[in-house]
KOLKOL-516231 format. One line per 4 residues: for each residue y, x, z of N, C-alpha, C. Coordinates in nm, 2 decimals, padded with zeros to 4 digits. Each point is the difference from the previous one (the first is absolute). Layout:
! KOLKOL-516231
Y X Z Y X Z Y X Z | ...
! end
This chain:
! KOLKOL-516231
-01.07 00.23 01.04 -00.13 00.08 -00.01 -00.04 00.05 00.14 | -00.13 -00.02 00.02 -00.06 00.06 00.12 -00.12 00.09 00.00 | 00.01 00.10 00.07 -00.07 00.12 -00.02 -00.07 00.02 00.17 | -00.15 00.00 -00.02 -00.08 -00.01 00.15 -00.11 00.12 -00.09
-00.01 00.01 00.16 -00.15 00.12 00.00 -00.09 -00.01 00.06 | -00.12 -00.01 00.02 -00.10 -00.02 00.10 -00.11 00.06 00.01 | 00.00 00.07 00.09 -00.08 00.16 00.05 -00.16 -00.07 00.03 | -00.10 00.03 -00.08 -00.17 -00.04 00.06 -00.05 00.13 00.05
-00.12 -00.04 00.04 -00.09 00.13 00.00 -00.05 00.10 -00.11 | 00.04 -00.11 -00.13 -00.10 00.07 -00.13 00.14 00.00 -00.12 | 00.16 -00.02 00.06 00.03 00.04 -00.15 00.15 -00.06 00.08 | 00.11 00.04 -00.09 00.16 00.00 00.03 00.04 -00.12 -00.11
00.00 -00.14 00.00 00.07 -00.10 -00.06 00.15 -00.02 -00.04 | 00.01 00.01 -00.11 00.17 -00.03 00.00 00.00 -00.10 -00.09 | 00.11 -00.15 00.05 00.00 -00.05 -00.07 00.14 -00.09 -00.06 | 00.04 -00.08 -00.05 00.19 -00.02 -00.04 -00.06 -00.13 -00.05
00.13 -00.09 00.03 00.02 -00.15 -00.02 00.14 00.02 -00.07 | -00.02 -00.09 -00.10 00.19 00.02 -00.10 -00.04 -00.18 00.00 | 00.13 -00.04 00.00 00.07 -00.14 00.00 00.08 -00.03 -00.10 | -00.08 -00.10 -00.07 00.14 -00.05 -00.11 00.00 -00.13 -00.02
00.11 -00.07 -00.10 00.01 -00.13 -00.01 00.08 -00.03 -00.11 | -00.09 -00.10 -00.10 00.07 00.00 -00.14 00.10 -00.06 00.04 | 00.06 -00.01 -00.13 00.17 -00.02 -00.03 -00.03 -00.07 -00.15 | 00.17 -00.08 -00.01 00.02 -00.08 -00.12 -00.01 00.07 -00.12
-00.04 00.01 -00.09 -00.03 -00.18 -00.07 -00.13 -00.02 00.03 | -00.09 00.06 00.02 -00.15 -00.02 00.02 -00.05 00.03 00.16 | 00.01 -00.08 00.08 -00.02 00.03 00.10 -00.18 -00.03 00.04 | -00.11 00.04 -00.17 -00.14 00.01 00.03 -00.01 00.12 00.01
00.11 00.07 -00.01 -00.03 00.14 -00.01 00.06 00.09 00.04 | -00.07 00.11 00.05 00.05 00.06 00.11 00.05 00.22 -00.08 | 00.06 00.00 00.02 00.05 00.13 -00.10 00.05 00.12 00.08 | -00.17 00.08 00.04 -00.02 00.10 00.05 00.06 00.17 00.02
00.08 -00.03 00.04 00.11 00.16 -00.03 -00.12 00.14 00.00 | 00.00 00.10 -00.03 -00.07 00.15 00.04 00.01 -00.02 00.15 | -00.13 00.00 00.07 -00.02 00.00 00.12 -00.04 00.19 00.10 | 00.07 00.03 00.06 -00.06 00.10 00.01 -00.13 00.01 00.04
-00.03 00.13 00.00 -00.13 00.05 00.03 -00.01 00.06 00.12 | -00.13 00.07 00.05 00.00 00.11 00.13 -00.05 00.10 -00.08 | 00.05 00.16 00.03 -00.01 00.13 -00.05 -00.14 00.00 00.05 | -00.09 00.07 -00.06 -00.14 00.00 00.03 -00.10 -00.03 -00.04
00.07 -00.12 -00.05 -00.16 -00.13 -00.05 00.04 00.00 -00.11 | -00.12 -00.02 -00.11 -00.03 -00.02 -00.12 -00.03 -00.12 -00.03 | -00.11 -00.09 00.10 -00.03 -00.09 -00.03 00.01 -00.12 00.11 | 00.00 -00.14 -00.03 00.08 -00.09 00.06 -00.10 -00.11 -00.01
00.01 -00.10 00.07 -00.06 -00.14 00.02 00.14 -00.12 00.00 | 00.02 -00.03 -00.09 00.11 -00.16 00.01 -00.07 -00.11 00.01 | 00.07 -00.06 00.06 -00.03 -00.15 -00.01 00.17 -00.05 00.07 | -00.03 -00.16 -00.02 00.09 -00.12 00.04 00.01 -00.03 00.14
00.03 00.01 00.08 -00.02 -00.05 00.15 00.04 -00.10 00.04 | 00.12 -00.08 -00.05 00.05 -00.11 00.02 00.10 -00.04 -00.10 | -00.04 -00.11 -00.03 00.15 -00.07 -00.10 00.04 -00.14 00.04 | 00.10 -00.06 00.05 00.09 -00.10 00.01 00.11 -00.07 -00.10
-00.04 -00.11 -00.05 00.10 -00.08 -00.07 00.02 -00.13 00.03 | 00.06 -00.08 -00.06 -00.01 -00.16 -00.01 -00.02 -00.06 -00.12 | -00.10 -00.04 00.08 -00.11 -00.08 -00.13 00.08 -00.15 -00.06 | 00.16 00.06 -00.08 00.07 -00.06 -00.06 -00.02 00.05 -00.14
-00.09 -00.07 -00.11 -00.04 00.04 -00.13 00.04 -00.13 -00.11 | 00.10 00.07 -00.09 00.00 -00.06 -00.13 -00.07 -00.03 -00.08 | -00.06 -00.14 -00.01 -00.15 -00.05 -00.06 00.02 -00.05 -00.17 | 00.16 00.00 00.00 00.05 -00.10 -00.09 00.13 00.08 -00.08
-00.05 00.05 -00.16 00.18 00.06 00.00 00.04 -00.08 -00.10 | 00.13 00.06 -00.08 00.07 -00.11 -00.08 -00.06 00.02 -00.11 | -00.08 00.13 -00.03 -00.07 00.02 -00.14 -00.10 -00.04 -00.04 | -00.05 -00.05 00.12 -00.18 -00.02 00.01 -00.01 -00.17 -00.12
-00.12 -00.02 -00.05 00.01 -00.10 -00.10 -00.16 -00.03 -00.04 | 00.06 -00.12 -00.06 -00.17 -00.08 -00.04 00.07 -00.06 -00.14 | -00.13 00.04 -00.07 00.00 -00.01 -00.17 -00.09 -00.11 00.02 | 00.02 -00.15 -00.12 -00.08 -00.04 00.02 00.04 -00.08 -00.17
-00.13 -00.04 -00.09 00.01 00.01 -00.11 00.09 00.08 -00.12 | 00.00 00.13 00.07 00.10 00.09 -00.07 00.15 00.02 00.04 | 00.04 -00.10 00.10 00.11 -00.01 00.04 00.05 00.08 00.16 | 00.04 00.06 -00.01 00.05 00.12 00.13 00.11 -00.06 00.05
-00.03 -00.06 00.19 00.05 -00.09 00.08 00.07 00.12 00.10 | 00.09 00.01 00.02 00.11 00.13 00.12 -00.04 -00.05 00.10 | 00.00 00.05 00.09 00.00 -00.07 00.15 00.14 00.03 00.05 | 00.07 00.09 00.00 00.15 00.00 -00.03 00.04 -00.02 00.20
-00.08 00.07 00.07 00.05 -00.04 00.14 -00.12 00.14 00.06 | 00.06 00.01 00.08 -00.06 00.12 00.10 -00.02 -00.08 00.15 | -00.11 -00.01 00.07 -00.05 -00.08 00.09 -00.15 00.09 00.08 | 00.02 -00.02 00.17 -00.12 -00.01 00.09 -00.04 -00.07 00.07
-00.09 00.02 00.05 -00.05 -00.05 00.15 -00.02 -00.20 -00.13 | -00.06 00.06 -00.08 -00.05 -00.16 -00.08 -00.11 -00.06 00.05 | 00.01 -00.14 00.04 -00.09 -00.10 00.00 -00.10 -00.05 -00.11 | -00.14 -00.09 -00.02 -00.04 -00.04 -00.14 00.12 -00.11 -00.04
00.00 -00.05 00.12 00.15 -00.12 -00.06 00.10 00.04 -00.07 | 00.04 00.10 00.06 00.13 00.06 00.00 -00.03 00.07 -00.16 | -00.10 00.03 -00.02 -00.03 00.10 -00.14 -00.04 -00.12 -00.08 | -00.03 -00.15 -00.04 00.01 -00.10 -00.06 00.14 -00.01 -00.06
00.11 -00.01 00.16 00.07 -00.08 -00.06 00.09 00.14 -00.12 | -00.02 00.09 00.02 00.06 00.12 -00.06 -00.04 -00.03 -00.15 | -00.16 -00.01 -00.02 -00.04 -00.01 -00.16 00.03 -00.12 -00.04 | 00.01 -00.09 00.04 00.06 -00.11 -00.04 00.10 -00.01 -00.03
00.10 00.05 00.09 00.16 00.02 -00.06 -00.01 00.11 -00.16 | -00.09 00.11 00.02 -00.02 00.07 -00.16 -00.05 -00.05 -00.09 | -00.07 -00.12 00.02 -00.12 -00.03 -00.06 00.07 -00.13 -00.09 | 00.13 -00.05 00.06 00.02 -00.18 -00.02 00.01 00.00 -00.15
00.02 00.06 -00.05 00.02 -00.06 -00.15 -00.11 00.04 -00.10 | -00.12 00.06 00.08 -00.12 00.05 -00.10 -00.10 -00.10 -00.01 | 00.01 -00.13 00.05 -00.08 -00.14 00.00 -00.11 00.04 00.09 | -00.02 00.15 00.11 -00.08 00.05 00.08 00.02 -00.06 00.10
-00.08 -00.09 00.08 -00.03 -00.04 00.15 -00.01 00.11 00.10 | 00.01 00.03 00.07 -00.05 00.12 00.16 -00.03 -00.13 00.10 | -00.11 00.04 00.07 -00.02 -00.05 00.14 -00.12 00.04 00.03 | 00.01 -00.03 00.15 -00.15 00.05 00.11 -00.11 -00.08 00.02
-00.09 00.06 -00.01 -00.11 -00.06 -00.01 -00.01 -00.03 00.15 | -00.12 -00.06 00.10 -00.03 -00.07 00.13 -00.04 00.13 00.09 | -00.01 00.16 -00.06 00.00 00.08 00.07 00.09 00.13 -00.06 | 00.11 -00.04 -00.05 00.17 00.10 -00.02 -00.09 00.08 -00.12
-00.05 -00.05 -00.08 -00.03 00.08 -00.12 00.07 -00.04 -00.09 | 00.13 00.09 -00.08 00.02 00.02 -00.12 -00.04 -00.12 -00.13 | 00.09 -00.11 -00.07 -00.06 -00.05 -00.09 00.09 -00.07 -00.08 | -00.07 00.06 -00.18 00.13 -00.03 -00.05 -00.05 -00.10 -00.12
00.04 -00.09 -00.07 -00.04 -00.11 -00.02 00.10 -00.09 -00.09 | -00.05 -00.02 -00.13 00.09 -00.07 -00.06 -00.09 -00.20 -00.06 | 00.08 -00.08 -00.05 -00.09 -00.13 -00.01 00.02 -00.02 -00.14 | 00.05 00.09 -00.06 00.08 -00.02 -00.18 -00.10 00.09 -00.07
00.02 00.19 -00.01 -00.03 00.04 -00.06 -00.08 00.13 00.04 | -00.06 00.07 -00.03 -00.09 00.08 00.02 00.07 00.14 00.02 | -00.02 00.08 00.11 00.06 00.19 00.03 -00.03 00.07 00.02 | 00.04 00.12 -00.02 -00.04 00.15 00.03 00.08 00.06 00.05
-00.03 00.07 00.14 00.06 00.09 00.09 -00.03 00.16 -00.04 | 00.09 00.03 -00.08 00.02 00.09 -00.06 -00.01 00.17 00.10 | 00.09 -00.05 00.04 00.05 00.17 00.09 00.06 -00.08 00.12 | 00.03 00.10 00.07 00.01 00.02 00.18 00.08 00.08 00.02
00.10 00.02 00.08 00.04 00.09 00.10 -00.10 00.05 00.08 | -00.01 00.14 00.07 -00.06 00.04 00.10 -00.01 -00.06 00.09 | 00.12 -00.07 00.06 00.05 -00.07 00.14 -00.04 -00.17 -00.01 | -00.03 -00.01 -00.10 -00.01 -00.18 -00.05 -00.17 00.01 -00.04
-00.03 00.13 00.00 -00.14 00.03 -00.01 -00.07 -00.03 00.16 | 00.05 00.08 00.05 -00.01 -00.01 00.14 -00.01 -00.17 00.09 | 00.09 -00.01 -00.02 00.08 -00.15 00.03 -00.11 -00.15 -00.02 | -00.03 00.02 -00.13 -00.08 -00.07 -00.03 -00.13 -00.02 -00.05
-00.06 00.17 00.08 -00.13 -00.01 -00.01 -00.05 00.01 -00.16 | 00.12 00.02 -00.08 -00.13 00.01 -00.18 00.03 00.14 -00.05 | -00.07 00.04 00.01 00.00 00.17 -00.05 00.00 00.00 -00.15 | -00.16 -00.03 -00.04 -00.02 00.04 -00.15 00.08 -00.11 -00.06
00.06 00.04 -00.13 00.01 -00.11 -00.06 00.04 00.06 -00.14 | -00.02 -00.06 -00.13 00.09 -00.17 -00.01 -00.14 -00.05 00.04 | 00.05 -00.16 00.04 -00.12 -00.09 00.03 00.06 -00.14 -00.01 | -00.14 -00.05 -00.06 00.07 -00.13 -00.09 -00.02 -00.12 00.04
00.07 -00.12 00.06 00.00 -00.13 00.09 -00.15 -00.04 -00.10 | -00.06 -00.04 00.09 -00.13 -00.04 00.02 00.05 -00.22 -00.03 | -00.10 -00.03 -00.10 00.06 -00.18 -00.05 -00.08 -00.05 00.11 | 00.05 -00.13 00.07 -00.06 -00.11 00.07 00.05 -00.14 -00.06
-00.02 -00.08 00.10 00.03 -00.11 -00.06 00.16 -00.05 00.02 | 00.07 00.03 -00.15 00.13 00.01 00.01 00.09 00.10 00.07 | -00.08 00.12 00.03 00.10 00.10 00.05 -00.06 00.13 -00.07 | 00.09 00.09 00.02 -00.04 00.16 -00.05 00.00 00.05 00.15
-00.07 00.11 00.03 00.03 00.08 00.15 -00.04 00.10 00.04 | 00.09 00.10 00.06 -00.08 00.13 00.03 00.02 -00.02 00.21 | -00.10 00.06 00.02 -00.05 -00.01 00.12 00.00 00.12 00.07 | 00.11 00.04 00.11 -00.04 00.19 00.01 -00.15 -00.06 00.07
-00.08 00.19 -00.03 -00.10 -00.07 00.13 00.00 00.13 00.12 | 00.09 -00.01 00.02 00.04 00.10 00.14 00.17 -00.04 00.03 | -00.07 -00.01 00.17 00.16 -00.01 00.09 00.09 00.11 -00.06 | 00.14 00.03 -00.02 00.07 00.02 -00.03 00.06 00.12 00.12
00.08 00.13 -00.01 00.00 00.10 00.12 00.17 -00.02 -00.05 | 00.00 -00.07 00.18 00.15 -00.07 00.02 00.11 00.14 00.04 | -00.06 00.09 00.05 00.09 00.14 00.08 -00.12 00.11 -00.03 | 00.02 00.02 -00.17 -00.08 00.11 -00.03 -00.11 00.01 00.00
-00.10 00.10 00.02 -00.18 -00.02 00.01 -00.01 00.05 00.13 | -00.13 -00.02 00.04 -00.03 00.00 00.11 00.06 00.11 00.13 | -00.04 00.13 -00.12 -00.03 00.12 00.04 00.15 00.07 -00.07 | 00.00 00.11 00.06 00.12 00.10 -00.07 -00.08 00.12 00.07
00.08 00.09 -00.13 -00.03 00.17 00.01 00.14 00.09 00.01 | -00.01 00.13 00.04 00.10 00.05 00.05 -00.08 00.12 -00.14 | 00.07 -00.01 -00.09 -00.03 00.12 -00.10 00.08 00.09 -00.07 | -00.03 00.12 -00.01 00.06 00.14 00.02 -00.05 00.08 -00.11
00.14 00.07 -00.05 -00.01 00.13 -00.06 -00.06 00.13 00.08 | 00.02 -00.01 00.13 00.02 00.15 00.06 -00.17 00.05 00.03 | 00.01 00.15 -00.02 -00.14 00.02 -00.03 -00.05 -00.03 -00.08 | 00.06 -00.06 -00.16 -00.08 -00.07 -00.14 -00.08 00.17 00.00
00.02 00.07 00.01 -00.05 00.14 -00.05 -00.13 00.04 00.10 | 00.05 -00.01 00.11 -00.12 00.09 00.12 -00.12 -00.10 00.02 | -00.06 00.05 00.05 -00.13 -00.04 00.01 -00.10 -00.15 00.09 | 00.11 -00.09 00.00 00.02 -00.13 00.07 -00.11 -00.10 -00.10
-00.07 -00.04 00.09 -00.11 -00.06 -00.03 00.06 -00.14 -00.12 | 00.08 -00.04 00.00 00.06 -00.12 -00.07 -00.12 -00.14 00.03 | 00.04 -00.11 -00.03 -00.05 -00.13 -00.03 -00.03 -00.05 -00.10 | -00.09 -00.07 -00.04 -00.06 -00.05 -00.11 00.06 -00.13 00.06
00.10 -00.08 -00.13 00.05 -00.14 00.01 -00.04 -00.07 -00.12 | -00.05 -00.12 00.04 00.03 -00.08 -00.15 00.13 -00.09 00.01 | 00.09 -00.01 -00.07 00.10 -00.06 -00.01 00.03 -00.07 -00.12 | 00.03 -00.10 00.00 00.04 -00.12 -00.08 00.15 00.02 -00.09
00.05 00.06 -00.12 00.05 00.03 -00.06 00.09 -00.19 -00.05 | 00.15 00.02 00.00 00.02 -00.08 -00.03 -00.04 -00.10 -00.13 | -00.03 00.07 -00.09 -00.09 -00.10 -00.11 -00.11 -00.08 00.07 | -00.04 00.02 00.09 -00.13 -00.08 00.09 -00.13 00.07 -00.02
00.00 00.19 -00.05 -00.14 00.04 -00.01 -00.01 00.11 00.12 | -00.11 -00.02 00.07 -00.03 00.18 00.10 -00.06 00.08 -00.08 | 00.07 00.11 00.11 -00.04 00.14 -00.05 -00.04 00.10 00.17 | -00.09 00.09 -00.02 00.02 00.08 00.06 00.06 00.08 00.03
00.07 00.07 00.10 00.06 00.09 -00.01 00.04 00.10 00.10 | -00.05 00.17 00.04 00.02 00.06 00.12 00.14 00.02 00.02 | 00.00 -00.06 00.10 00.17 00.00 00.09 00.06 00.07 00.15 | 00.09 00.08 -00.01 00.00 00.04 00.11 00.10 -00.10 00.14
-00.11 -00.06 00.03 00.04 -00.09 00.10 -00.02 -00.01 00.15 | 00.14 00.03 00.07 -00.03 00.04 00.16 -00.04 -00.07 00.10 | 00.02 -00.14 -00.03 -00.05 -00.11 00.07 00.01 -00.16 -00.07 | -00.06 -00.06 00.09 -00.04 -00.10 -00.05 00.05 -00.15 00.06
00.10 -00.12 00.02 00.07 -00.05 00.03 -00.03 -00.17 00.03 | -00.06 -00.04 00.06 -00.02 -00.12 00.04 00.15 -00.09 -00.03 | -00.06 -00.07 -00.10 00.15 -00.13 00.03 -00.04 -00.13 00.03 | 00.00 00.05 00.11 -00.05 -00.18 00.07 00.16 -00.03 00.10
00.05 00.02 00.01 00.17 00.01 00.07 00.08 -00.14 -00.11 | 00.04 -00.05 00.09 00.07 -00.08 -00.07 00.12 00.05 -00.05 | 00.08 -00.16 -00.15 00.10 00.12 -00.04 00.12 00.02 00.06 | 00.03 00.11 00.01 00.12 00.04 00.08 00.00 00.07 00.11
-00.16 00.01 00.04 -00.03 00.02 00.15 00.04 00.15 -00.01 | -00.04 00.11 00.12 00.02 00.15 -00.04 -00.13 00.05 00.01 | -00.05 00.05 -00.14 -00.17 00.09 00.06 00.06 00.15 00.00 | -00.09 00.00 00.12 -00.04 00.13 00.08 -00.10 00.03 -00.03
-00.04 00.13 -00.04 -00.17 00.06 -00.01 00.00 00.09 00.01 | -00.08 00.08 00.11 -00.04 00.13 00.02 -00.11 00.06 -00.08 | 00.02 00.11 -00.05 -00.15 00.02 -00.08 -00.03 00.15 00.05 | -00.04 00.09 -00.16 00.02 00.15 00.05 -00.19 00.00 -00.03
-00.07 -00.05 -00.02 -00.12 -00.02 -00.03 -00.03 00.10 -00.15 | 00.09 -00.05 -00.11 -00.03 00.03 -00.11 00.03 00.16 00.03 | -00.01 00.10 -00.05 00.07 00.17 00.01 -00.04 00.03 -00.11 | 00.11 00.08 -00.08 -00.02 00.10 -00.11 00.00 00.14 00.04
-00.09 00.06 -00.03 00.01 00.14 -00.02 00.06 00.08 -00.04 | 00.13 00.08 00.00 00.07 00.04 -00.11 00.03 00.13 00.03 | 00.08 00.06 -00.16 00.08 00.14 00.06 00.11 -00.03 00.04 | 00.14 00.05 00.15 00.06 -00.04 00.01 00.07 00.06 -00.08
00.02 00.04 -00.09 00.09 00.02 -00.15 00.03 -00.18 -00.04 | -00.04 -00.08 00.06 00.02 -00.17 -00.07 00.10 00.00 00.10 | 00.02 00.00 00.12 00.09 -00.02 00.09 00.15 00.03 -00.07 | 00.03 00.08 -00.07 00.09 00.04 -00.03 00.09 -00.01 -00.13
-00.14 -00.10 -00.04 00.10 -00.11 -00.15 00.04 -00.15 00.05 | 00.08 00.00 -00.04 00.03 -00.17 -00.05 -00.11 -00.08 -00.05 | -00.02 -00.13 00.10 -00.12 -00.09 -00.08 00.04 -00.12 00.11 | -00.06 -00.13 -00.10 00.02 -00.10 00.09 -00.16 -00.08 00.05
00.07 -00.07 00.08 -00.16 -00.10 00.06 00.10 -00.17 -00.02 | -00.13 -00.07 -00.07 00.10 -00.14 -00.09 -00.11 -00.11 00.11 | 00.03 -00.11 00.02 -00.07 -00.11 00.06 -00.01 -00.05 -00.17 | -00.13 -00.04 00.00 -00.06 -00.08 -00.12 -00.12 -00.13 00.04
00.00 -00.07 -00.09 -00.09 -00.10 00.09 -00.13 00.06 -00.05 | -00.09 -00.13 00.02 -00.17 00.02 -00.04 -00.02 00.03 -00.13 | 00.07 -00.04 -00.09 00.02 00.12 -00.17 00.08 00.10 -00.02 | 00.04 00.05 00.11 00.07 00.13 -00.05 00.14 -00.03 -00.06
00.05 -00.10 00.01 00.12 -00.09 -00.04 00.10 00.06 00.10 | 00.11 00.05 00.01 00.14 00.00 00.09 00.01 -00.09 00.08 | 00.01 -00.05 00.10 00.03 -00.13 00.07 00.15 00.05 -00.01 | 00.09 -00.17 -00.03 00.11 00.02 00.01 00.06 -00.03 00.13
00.01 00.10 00.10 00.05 -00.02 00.12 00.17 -00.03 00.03 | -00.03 -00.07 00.11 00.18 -00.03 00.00 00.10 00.09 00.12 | -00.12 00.04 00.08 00.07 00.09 00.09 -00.02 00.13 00.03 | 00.01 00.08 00.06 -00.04 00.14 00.00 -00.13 00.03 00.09
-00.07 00.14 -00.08 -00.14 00.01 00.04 00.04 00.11 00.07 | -00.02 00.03 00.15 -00.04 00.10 00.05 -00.15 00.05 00.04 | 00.02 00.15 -00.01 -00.15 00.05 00.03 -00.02 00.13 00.03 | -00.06 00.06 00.11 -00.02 00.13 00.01 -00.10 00.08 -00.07
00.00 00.11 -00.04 -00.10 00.10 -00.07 -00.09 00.08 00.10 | -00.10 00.03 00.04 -00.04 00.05 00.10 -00.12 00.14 -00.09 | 00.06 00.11 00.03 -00.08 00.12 -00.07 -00.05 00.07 00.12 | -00.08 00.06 -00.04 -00.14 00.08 00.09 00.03 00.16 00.00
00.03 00.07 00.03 -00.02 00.16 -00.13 -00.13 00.04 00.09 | -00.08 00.08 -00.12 -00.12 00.01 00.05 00.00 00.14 -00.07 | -00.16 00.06 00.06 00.02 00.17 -00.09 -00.11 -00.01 -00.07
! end
């Protein structure tokens, strides 16, 4: 924790940095002890100032699954840093005995295809939702000439979605402007919803790489009575989903006290 002061012409600043860094089993989440306060102040400005991890993310777990004419396929393996190849040959090894073809279309689109009998892609995993680009469904192979086939029509998000959020309990009470999000619920429907979210997370970093981001932009307004509960701040992707991270998130808290 670091504690600075800075003397203007028009007013006495005090302000505190606290540092932390999740821990196992969930290392998207970070598990905020009672922070102290400064004697004086009632009210406070937080925000995020920096958070550091490695953009090592579980895209793939053993539960995750694809139903297809009523039949529920395990994926039965936990896996990252997946290729479209590499995610072929995976549904294909689940897929071998459902008379289901997988393969890539001439631009890594998702395509599943049988030459016998006609299908429905029932349900999804969240992460095989992701993966392969089909959100809504069930959705029923479309007839051609001697084939049945469903076609995603969106590239597939190989290390999560684009974006991630850094979102928080602390301050659910005080007077923090929150975010209006629409997020994509694993069934495949959005919803609106105000969130209290500190920043905002570019994933353009390749997998494995380490992002760095400084922020501190977002600020809540609060009583520092919040400072002094327990609350966590979770990495979630662009729906509000958990990202399953594989290594630990560090991040400093940076508070204002104001009068």
């Amino acid at each position: 924790m670091q504690t600075q002061i800075v003397n203007t012409n028009e007013e006495l600043i005090y302000w505190r940095e606290y540092h932390h860094f999740s821990e196992e089993p969930n290392f998207n989440t970070v598990q905020l002890p009672p922070m102290p306060s400064m004697i004086g102040f009632s009210k406070c400005l937080i925000s995020v100032s920096s958070v550091n991890f490695k953009n090592a993310i579980r895209t793939l777990k053993s539960d995750d699954y694809i139903t297809i004419n009523n039949i529920k396929y395990i994926i039965n393996r936990n896996m990252s840093n997946l290729t479209p190849g590499r995610l072929i040959v995976v549904l294909s090894e689940v897929l071998n005995e459902s008379g289901i073809t997988v393969s890539l279309t001439e631009t890594n689109i998702v395509r599943f295809y049988s030459n016998t009998d006609p299908f429905t892609i029932n349900d999804m995993s969240y992460n095989l939702r992701l993966l392969t680009g089909i959100h809504k469904l069930p959705i029923t192979a479309e007839e051609g000439t001697h084939t049945y086939t469903i076609i995603s029509n969106q590239f597939g998000d190989y290390n999560s979605t684009p974006i991630f959020f850094l979102l928080s309990d602390i301050c659910i009470s005080g007077s923090g402007s929150g975010m209006f999000i629409k997020n994509i619920s694993p069934d495949g429907f959005g919803t609106m919803a105000s969130q209290n979210i500190f920043m905002k997370i570019n994933n353009t970093h390749a997998p494995e790489r380490d992002i760095a981001f400084s922020g501190g932009d977002v600020k809540y307004y609060s009583d520092t009575g919040v400072l002094g509960r327990e609350s966590t701040i979770q990495l979630v992707d662009a729906n509000l989903q958990p990202v399953d991270l594989l290594s630990p998130m560090r991040l400093s808290i940076y508070v204002e006290f104001v009068s």
